[in-house]
N, C-alpha and C positions, 0 to 999 in steps of 0.2 A: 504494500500500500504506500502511496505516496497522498502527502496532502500538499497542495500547491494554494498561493496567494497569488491573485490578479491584477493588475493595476495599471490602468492605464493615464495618456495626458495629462503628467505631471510640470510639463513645463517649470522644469528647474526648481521646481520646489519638492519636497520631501518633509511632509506631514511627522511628525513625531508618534503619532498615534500610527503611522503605520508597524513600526516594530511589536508592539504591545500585538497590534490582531495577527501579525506574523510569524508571532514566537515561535512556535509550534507546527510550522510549514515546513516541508524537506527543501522546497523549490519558490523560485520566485518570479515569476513572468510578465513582463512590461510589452505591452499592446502600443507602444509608440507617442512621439511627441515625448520624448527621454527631455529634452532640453539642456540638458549639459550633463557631462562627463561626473562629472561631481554625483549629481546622481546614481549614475553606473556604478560608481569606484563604491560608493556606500551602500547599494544593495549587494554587490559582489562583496565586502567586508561582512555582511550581515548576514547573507545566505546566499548557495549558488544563484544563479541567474540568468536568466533566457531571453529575449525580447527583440524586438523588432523595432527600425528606425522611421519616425511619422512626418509629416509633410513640415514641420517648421525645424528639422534636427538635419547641424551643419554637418560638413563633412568629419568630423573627428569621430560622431555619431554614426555617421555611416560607415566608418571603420570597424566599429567594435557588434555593430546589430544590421541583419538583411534587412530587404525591403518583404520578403516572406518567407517564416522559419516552418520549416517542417520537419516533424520529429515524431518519435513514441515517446510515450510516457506509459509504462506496464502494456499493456497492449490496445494499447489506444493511440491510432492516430490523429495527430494536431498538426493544426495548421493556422501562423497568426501571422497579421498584417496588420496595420495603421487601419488604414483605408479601406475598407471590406466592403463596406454595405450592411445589409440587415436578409431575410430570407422573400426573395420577391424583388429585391432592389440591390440585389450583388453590383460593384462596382465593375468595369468592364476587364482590368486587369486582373480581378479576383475569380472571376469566369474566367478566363485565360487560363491561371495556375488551380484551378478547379477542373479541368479538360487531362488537367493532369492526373489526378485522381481524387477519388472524394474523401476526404478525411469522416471519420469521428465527430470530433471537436473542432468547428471552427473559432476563431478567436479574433476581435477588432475594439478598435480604440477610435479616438477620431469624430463622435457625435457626442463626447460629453453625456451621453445617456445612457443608464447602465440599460440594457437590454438582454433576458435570457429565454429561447427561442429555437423550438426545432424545425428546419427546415423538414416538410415531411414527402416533396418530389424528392431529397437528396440522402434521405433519412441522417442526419445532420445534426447534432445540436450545434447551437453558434449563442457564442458570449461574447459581450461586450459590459467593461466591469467600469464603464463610465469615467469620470474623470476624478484625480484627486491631489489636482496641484491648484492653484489659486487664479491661474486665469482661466478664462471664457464665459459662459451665460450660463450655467451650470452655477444652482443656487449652493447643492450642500453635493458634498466631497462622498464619493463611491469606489466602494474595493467589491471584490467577487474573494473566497474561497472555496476552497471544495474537494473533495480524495477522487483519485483514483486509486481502484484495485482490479488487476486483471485487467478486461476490457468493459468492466463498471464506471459509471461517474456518480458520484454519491455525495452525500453531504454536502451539498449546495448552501454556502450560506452569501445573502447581500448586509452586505455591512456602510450604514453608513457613520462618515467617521468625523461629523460636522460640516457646519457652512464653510464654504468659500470666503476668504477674507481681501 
């Protein structure tokens, strides 16, 4: 079993309460819009780290995260991007790398709204764990957690973790 913490468009910020709901995570997956390296180096301090690089992260960002990671986690595959869409409104690049194969778990950042959602033409769940850095329209700050075991996703929980300042 693995339990994973989600987290998307933090735009250079890093909430303190994120540690506290993450203590207990094997893994830690950033959905894009990282905003600075600084962020990176402190979730990589804190726990391993996965993620993907979103439409405002310069290149030093794009050094260290894809623009789409794919991967297993226990026997489940994922698949995250920035830029996705939602089930019905995929972006056109995310149909593209979808042509490729259909994951498990999809995964996107990028609407500031958490969003959890099965695609049921692609049999699919797709996450989006909302935003939880301090800019955009986005009133109060969202994380996603949740286990996988085997090719199970379980324990879903939406956290939120205060307003936006």
């Amino acid at each position: 079993m693995k339990k994973i913490g989600l987290l998307s468009d933090t735009h250079g910020y890093l909430d303190p309460k994120i540690y506290n709901y993450f203590a207990d995570v094997d893994e830690i997956w950033h959905a894009g819009d990282v905003g600075s390296l600084e962020v990176i180096d402190a979730l990589r301090k804190f726990k391993p780290t996965r993620g993907v690089y979103g439409n405002i992260d310069d290149y030093q960002i794009r050094r260290e995260f894809p623009e789409f990671n794919r991967f297993f986690c226990e026997d489940v595959e994922v698949l995250i991007t920035h830029i996705g869409g939602r089930p019905g409104k995929f972006s056109i690049p995310t149909l593209e790398e979808l042509k490729k194969g259909i994951p498990k778990l999809f995964i996107c950042g990028h609407s500031h709204i958490l969003l959890v959602k099965m695609d049921p033409t692609r049999n699919m769940l797709c996450m989006n764990p909302g935003a939880c850095g301090n800019k955009g329209f986005h009133s109060v700050k969202t994380l996603l957690r949740f286990s996988v075991t085997g090719d199970k996703i379980h324990d879903l929980e939406a956290i939120e973790i205060g307003k936006r300042v």
